[in-house]
C-alpha positions in Angstrom: 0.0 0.0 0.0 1.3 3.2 -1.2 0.4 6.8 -1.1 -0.8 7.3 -4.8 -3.6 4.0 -3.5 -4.7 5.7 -0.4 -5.5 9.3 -2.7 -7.1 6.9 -4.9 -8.9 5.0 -2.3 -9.8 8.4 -0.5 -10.9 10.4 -3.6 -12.9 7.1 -4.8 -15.2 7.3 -1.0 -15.2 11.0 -1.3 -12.8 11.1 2.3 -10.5 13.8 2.7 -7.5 13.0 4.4 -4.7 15.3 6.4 -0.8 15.0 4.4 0.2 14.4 8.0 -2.5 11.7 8.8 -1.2 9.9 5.4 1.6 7.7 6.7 -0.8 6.1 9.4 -3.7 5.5 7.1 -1.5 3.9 4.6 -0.6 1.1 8.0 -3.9 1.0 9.0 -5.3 0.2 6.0 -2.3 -2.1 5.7 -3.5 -3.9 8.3 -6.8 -3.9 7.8 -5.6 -5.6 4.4 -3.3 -8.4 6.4 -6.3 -9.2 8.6 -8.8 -10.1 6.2 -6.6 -11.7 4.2 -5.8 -14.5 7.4 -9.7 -15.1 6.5 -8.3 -16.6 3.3 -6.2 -19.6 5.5 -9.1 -20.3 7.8 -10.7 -24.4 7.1 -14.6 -23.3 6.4 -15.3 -26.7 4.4 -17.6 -28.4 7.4 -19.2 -25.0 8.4 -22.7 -24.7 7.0 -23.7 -20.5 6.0 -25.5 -18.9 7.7 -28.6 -17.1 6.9 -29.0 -15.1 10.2 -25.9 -14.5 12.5 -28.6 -15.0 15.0 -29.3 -18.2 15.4 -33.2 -18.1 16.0 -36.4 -17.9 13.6 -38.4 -15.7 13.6 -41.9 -16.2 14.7 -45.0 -16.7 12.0 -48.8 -16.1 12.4 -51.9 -16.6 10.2 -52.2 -13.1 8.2 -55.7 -12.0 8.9 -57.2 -9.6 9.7 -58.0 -9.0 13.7 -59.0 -4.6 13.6 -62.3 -3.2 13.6 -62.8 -1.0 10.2 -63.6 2.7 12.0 -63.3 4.3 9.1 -67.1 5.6 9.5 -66.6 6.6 12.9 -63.5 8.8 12.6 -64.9 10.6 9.5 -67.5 11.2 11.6 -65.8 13.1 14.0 -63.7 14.7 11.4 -64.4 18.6 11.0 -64.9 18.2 7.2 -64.7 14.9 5.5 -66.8 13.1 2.6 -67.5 9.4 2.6 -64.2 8.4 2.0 -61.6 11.1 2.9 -60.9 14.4 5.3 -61.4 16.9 3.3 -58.5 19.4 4.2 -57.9 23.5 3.0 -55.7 23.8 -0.2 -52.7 24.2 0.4 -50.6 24.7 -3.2 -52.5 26.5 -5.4 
């Protein structure tokens, strides 16, 4: 890792970077780099994915439907409405 990668790298993510913050972000991405890349020698062949890192499910219910329709009763109380909507001012003309 160089300096002409981490200006690419930073003007790529739109970071801006100090000139005297360069030397140590060039070793920390360095070793961000050398870390992820010991991912590469770990033995993964017997481990089955996973499709949550938790390891429960989540719980499931019959989809109906279990609220009163009010609909009637809030118009109602509504300061202007029709039989559908609340009827409101205009507000762009």
């Amino acid at each position: 890792m160089d300096k002409e990668t981490v200006t690419t790298i930073s003007n790529l993510s739109r970071l801006a970077f100090d000139k005297e913050n360069e030397e140590k972000i060039t070793k920390d991405l360095e070793n961000i780099i050398k870390f992820v890349d010991q991912l590469d020698s770990v033995d993964t062949s017997n481990i089955e994915p996973l499709t949550s890192p938790l390891e429960k499910t989540a719980k499931t219910r019959a989809d109906e439907v279990t609220s009163k329709n009010r609909k009637e009763k809030f118009l109602k109380n509504a300061p202007n409405a029709n039989e559908d909507y609340f009827l409101v001012p205009r507000v762009v003309e």
